[in-house]
N, C-alpha and C positions, 0 to 999 in steps of 0.2 A: 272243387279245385277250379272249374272254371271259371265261376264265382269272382274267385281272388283274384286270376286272372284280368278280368274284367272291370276289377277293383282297380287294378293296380294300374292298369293300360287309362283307365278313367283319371285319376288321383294325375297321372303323369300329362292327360293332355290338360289338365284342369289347371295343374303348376305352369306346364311351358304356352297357352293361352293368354294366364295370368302374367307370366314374368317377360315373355318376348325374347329369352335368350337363347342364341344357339350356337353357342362355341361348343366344340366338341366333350371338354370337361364338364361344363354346369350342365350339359345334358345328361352325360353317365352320371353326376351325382344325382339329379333327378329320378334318372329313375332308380337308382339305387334307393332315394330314400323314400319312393311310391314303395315300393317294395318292399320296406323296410317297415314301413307303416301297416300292409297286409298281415305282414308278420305278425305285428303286436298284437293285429286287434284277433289274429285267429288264435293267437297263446291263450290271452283275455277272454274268447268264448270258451276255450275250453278248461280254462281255469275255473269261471264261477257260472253260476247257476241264472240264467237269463229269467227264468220263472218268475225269480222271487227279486230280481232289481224294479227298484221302487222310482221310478222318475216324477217329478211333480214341476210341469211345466207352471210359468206365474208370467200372461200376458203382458200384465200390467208391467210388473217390474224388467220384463224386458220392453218395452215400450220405451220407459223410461232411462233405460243403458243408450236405447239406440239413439234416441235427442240426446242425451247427454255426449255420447260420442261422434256427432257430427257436430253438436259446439266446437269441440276439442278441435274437430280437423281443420275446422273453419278459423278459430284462433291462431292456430299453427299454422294455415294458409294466411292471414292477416301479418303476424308476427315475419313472415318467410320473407314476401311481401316489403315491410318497412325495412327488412333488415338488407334489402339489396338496392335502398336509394341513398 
């Protein structure tokens, strides 16, 4: 239980670090939806059997996402760019 706790208090300062917002509503949803995400993921452990989940990390091919998706942002910084002169 504390665990989740811990989960959830993280998840929430990790969103409002990231976003910057603090009106009193995006916060309650915030943490609503840290919360809401503990949820899932304690349903999910108790749903299937962690033993036998097979994960097969592949360096390379994320390697490969990650240049490819800083093209993309770079574009769309370029694109953003021309499109406000």
């Amino acid at each position: 239980m504390l665990r989740s706790v811990l989960t959830a208090i993280f998840l929430f300062l990790l969103w409002y670090l990231m976003s910057g917002i603090d009106k009193t509503l995006t916060l309650g949803l915030g943490i609503g939806s840290s919360i809401f995400a503990v949820w899932i993921v304690r349903r999910m452990e108790n749903a299937s059997d962690f033993k036998s989940l097979n994960v097969q990390l592949r360096p390379v091919e994320t390697l490969k996402y990650c240049i490819w998706i800083l093209l993309e942002i770079l574009k769309a910084r370029r694109y953003e760019k021309l499109a406000r002169i």
